[in-house]
C-alpha positions as CSV (number, residue, x, y, z in Angstrom):
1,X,130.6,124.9,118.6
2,X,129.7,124.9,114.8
3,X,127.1,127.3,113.3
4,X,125.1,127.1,110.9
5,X,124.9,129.4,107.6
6,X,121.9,129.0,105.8
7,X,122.8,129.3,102.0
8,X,125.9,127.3,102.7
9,X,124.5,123.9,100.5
10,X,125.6,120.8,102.1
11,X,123.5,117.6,102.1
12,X,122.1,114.9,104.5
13,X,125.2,112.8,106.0
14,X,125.2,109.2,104.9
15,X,125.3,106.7,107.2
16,X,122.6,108.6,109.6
17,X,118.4,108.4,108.9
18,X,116.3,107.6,106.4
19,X,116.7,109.1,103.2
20,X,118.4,106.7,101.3
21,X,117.1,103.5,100.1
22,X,118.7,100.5,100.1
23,X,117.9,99.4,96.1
24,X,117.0,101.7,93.1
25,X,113.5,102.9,93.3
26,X,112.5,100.3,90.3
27,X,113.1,96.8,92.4
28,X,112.1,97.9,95.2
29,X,108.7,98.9,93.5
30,X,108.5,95.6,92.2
31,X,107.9,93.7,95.5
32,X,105.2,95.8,95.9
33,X,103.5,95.5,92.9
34,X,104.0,91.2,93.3
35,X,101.7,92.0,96.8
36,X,98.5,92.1,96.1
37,X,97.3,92.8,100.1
38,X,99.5,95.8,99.9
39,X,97.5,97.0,96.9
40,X,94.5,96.7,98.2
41,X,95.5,97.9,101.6
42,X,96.6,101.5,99.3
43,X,93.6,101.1,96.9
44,X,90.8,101.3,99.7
45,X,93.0,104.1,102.0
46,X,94.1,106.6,99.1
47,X,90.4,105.8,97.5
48,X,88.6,107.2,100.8
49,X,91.0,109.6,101.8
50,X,90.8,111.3,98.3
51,X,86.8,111.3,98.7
52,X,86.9,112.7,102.4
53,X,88.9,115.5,101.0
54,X,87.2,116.5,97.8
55,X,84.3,116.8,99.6
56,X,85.4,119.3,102.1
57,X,87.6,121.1,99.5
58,X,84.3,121.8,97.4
59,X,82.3,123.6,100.3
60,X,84.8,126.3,100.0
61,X,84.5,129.1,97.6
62,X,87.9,130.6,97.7
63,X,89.9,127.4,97.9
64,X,92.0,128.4,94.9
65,X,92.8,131.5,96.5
66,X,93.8,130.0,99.8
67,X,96.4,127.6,98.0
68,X,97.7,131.0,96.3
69,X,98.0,132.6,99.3
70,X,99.7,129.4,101.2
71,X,102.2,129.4,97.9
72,X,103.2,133.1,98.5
73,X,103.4,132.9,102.2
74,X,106.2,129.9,101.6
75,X,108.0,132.0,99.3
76,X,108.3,134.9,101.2
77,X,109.5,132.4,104.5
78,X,112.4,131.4,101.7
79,X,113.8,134.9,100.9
80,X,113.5,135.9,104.5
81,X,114.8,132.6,106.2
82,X,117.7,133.6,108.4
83,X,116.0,136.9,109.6
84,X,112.4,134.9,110.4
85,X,114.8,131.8,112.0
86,X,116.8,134.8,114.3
87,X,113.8,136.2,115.6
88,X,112.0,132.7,116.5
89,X,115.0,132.1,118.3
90,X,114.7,135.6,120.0
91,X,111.1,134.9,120.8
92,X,111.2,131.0,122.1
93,X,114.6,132.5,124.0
94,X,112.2,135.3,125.9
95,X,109.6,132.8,126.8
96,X,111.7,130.9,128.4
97,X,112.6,128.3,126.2
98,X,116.2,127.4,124.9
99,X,117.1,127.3,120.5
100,X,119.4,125.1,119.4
101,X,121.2,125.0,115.8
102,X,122.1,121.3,114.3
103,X,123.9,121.5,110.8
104,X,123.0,117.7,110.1
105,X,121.3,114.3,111.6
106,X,124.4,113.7,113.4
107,X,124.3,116.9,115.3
108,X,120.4,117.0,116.3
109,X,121.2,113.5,117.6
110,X,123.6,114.6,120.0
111,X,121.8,117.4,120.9
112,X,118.6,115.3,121.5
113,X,120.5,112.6,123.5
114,X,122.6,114.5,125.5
115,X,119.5,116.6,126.4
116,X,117.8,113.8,127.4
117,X,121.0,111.9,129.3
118,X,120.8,115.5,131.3
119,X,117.2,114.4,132.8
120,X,118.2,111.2,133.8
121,X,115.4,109.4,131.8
122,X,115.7,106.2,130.2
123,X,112.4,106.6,128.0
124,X,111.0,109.7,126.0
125,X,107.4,109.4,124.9
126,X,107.1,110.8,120.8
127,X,104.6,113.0,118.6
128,X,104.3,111.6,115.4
129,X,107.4,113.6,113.8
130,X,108.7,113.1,109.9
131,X,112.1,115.3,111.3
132,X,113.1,112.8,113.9
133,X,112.7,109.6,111.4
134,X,114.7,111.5,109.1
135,X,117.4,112.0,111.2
136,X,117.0,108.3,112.4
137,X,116.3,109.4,116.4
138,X,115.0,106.4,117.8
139,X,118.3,104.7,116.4
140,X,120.3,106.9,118.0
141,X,118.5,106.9,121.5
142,X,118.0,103.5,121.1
143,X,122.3,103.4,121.0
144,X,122.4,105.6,124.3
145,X,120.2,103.4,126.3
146,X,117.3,105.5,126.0
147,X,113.8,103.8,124.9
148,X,111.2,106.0,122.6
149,X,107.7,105.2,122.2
150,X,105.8,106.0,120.1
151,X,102.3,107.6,120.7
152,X,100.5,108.4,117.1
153,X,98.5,105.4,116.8
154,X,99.7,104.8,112.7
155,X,103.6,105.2,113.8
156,X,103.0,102.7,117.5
157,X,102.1,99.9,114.9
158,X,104.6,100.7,112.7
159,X,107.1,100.7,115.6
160,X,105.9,97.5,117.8
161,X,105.9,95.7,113.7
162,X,109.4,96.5,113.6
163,X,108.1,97.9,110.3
164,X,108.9,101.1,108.1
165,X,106.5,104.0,108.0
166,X,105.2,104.3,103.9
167,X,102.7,107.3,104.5
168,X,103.4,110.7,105.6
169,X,100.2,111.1,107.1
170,X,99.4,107.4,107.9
171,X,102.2,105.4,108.2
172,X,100.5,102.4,108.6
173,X,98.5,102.4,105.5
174,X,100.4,99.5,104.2
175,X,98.7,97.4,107.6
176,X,94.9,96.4,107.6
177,X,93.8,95.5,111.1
178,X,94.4,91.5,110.7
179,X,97.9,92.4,110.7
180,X,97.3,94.6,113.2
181,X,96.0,92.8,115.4
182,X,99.5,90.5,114.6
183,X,101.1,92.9,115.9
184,X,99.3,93.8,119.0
185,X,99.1,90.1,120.1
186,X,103.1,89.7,119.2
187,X,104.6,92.6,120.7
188,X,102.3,94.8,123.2
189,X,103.0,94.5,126.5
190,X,100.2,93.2,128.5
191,X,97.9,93.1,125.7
192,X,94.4,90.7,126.1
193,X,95.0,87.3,124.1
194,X,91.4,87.6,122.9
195,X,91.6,90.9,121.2
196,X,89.7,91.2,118.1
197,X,90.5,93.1,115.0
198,X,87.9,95.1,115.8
199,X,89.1,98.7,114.9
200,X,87.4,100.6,118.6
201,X,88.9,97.4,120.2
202,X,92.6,97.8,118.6
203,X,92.0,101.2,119.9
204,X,91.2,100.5,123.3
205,X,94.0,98.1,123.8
206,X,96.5,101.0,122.5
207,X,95.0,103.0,124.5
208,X,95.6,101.4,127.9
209,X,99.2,100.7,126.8
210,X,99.9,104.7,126.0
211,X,97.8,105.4,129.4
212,X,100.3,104.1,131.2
213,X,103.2,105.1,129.3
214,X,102.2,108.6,129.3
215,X,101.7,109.1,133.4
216,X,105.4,107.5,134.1
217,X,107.0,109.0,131.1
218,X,109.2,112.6,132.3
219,X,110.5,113.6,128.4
220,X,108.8,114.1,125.6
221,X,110.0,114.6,122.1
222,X,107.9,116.2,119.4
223,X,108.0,117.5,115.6
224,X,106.1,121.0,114.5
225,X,104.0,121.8,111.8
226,X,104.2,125.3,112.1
227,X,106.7,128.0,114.2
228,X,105.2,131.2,114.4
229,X,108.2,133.8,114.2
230,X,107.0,137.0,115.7
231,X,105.8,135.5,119.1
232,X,108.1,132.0,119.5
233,X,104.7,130.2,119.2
234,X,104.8,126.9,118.0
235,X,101.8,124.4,116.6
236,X,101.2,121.0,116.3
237,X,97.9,119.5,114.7
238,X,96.6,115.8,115.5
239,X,93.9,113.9,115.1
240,X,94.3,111.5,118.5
241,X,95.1,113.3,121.7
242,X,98.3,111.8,121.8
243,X,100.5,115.1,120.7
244,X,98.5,116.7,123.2
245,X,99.0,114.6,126.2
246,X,102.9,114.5,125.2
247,X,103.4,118.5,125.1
248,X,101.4,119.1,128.2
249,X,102.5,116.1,130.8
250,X,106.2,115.9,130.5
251,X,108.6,117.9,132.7
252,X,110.8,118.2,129.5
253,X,109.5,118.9,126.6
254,X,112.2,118.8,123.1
255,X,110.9,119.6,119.9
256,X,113.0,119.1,116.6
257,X,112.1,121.3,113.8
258,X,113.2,121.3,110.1
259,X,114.1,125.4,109.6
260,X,111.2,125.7,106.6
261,X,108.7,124.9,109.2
262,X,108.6,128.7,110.0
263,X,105.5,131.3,109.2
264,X,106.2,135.2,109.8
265,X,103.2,135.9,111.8
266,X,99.7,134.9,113.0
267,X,98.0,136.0,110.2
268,X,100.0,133.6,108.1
269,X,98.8,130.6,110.4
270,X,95.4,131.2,109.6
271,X,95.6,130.3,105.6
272,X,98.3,126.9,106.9
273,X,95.3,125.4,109.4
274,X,92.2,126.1,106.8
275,X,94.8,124.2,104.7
276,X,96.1,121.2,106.1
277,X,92.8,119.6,107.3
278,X,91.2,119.6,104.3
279,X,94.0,118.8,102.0
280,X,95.4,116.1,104.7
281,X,92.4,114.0,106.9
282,X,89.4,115.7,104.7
283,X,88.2,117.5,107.6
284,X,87.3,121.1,108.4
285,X,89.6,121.6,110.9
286,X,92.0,119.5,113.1
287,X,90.5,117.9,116.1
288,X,93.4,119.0,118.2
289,X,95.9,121.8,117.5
290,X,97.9,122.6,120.4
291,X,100.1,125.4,120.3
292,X,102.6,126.5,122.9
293,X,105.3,129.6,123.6
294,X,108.2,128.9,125.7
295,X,107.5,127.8,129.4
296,X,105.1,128.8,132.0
297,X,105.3,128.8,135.4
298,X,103.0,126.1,137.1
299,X,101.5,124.7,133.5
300,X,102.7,122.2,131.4
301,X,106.9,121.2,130.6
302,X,108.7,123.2,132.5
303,X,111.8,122.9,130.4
304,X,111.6,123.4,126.6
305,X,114.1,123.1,124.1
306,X,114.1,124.0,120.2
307,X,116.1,122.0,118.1
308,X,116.2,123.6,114.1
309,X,117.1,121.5,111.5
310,X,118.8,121.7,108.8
311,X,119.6,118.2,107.4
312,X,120.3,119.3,103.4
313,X,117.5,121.9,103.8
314,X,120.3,124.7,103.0
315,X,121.2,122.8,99.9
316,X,117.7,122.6,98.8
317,X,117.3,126.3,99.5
318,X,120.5,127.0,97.0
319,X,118.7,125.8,94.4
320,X,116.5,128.5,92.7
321,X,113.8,125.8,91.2
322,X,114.2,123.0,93.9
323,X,113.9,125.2,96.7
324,X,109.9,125.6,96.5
325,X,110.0,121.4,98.0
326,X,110.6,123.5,100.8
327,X,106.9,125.0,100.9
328,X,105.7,121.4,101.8
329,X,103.5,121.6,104.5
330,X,103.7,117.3,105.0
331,X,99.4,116.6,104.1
332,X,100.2,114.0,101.7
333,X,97.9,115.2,99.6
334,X,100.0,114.0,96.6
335,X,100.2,111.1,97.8
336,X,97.5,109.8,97.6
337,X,96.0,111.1,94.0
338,X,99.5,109.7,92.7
339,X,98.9,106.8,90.5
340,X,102.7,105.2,91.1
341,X,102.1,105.4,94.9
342,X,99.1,103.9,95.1
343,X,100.3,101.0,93.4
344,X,103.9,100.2,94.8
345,X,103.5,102.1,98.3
346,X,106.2,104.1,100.3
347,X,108.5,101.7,101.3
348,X,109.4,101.6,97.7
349,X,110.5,105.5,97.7
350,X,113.7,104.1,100.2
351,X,113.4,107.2,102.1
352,X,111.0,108.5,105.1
353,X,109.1,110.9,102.4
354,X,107.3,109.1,99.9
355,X,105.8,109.6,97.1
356,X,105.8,112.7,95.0
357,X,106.9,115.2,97.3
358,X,109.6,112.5,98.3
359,X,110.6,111.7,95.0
360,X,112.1,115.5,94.7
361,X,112.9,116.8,98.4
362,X,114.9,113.2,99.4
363,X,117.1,113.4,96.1
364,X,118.0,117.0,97.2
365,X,118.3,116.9,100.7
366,X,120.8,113.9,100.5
367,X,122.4,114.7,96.4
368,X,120.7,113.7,93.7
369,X,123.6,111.1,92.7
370,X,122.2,109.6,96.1
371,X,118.8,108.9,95.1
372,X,119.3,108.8,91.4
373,X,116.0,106.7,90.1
374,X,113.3,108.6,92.4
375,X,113.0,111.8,90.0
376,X,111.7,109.0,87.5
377,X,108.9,107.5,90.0
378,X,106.5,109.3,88.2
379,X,104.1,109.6,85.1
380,X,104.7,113.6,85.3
381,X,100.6,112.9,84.8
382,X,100.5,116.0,87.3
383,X,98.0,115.3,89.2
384,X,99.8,115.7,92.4
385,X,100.4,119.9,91.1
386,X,96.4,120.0,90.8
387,X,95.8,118.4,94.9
388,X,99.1,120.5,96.6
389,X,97.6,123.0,98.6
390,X,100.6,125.5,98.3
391,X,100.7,124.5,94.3
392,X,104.4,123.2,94.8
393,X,104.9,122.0,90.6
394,X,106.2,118.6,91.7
395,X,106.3,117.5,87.5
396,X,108.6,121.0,86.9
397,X,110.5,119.6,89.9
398,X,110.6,116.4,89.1
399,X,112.1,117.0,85.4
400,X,114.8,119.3,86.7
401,X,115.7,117.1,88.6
402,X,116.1,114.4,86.1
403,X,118.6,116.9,84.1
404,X,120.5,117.0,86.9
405,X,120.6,112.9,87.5
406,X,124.3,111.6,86.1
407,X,123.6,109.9,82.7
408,X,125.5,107.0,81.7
409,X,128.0,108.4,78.5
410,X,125.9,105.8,76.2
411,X,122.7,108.1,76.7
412,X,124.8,110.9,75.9
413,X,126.0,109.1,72.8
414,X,121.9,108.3,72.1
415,X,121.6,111.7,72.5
416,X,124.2,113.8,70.2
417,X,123.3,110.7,67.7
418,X,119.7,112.0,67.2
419,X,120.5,115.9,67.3
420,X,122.9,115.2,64.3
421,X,120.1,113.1,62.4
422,X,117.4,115.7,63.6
423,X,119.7,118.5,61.9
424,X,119.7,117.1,59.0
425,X,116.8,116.6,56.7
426,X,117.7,113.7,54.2
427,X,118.7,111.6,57.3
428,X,116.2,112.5,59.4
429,X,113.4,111.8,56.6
430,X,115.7,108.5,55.9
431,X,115.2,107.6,59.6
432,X,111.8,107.9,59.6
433,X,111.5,105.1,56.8
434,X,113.8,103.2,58.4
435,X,111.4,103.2,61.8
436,X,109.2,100.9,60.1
437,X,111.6,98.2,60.9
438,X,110.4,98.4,64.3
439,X,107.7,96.2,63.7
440,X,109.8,93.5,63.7
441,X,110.6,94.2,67.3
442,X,107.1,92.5,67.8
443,X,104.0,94.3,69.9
444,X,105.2,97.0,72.0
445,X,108.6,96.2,71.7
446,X,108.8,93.6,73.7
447,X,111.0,91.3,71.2
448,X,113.7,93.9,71.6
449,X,117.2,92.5,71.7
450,X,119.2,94.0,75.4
451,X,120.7,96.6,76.1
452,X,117.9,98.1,74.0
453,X,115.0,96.0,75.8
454,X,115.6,97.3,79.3
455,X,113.5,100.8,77.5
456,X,110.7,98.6,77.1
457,X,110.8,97.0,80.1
458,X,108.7,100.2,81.4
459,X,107.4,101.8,78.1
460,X,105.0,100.6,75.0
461,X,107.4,101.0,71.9
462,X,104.9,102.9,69.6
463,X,103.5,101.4,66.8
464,X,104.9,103.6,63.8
465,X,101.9,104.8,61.5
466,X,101.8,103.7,57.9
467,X,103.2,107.1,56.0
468,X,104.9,109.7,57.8
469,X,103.9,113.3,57.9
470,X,106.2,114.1,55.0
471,X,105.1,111.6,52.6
472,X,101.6,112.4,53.4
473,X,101.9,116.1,53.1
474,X,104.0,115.3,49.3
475,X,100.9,113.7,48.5
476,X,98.4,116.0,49.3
């Protein structure tokens, strides 16, 4: 049986989930720049979402505190991990629930199958859960015979679309409900042929579809947004019912939980769930957080298991800068102030965390040879710092990560060029004179010969000004 040693680095497994794109961040986010419905799907979602959630930010006073608090809280889970993860395990254990350890994807699928092969279901019903579409679940249940479903409203769509999710938080964003109402007609078992696109009546017609589903359904499989350590305790915030229905009317209940996910005590819970509402949905609190410890007699599953992740997480942890990725608490709150998400959308990232926070936890959780151009999805503009409510400093993150990105030896050549003119005043004034050639590269650059055009393919070549500093400061 293989253990697992946190500190030990060792990434994601290829071949297994969803943290690797197919193409380099760049062409992929050109397909969704050439879409305009996709842009304005993004423009009108991150546009209200960002208002909902400024508005409920300013009613509190101490916001800025809260965030500082949420920050130290994280750090404190870091340097304590192993001792915090020993006694959750201690605590689900003494409730009656039973911990297991998976070092990859690979292992928390087997673990998840075999658990479920043990019941003798053919279908689990799912809380919305980034963990299990990292580690590519439904895939591998789907390879033992076993059926998931969906119940989050966003990730059913997503699912019965055959689609990818491009939101943490709303992983249909990408949808309006025309295509959802596609969708529904296409691939919903049973649904009415004269369904609108009306939203309560897209609703409705889910709604009898997961009714059903739920009541027959015997396993359920969820995520966790927060493990409380010193009573086994764990939480899980919604906004639909769904999660609720699926921890409370199962006989099995199997939860998979990435190892960061853990806060020392109850007092520590209070600063994640004033938070996550306000920075996530823009509301004051979530309409349902359920919260559960171990089993009990007579109520709810009456057999829970605990799978922790670790999936890269340990690598991530190795690293003294990268490792505060690990604070995320998943609200998507830089997603959707970041100017390069809203315009080319998640799919674009490659991996099942978009966006900012995805452009530095997916290159570290899987290598950051592996997903090479994502550290450069951004305009370091640092807007998504300002909106993260535990203040992870995604541009800091994002440039280390970019020193660690292999360069091609031309780059390096670039490079030692310029720190030999740039040590050296006669050629570096001498370059500087020369510079005014670039006007004949025509506006912006753009008549650039290759491989030097491919730098303006993204980037204005500036204009140079008429005298340089030096000849203006001999003058004067």
């Amino acid at each position: 049986m293989s253990r697992t040693f946190l500190g030990m680095p060792a990434t994601a497994p290829r071949g297994v989930g969803h943290l690797r794109g197919e193409e380099p961040f760049p062409a992929a986010a050109r397909r969704g720049l050439a879409d305009p419905q996709l842009r304005r799907n993004l423009g009108h979602a991150t546009t209200t979402i960002r208002a909902k959630s400024g508005a409920v930010i300013g009613e509190l006073p101490d916001w800025q505190a809260l965030r500082a608090a949420g920050s130290a809280i994280k750090a404190d889970v870091l340097a304590r991990l192993p001792e915090l993860l020993e006694q959750l395990e201690a605590a689900v254990t003494a409730a009656g629930g039973t911990v297991h350890w998976a070092a990859d994807a690979v292992e928390a699928n087997r673990i998840v199958t075999d658990l479920v092969a043990a019941t003798g279901s053919d279908r689990v019903i799912k809380v919305k859960s980034m963990a299990t579409q990292e580690i590519g679940l439904n895939e591998a249940l789907e390879a033992a015979g076993i059926a998931a479903v969906e119940t989050d409203l966003a990730e059913l769509i997503v699912q019965l679309g055959e689609d990818r999710p491009s939101h943490i938080l709303v992983p249909a964003i990408h949808r309006n409900r025309a295509e959802i109402r596609e969708i529904f007609l296409r691939a919903m078992p049973g649904v009415d042929p004269s369904l609108t696109d009306d939203p309560p009546a897209l609703a409705a017609a889910a709604r009898r579809f997961l009714r059903e589903t739920f009541l027959a359904t015997r396993v359920a499989v969820s995520g966790v947004n927060f493990a409380v350590a010193e009573t086994g305790t764990l939480a899980v915030v919604e906004s639909e019912g769904n999660g609720r229905m699926c921890l409370t009317l199962p006989e099995t209940l199997i939860t998979v939980m990435g190892v960061e996910k853990v806060v020392p005590t109850w007092r520590d819970l209070e600063v994640f769930l004033q938070l996550l509402p306000r920075a996530s949905t823009g509301e004051r609190m979530n309409p349902y957080t359920s919260m559960w410890t171990g089993v009990t007699p007579g109520d709810g599953p009456q057999a829970f298991h605990l799978v922790l992740l670790d999936n890269g997480r340990s690598a991530v942890l190795a690293d003294e800068v990268g490792r505060q990725a690990l604070h995320c608490i998943r609200c998507s709150a830089c997603l959707n102030v970041c100017p390069v998400y809203e315009r080319t959308g998640g799919h674009a990232y490659g991996s099942v965390y978009p966006g900012p926070i995805g452009a530095v936890l997916s290159p570290q959780l899987t290598g950051v040879e592996d997903n090479a151009s994502l550290p450069y999805a951004s305009t370091l503009c640092g807007a998504c710092y300002d909106a993260c409510p535990v203040k992870i400093n995604i541009p800091e993150l994002l440039v280390h990560l970019r020193d660690q990105v292999p360069h091609p030896r031309s780059e390096a050549a670039a490079m030692a060029a310029a720190a030999y003119v740039m040590d050296r005043p006669a050629l570096y004034a001498a370059a500087q004179r020369a510079a005014r050639l670039s006007r004949l590269a025509g506006r912006r650059g753009r008549g650039l010969p290759p491989p030097l055009s491919g730098w303006t393919i993204g980037r204005d070549l500036p204009q140079p000004p008429p005298r340089t500093f030096r000849e203006w400061w001999a003058q004067r």
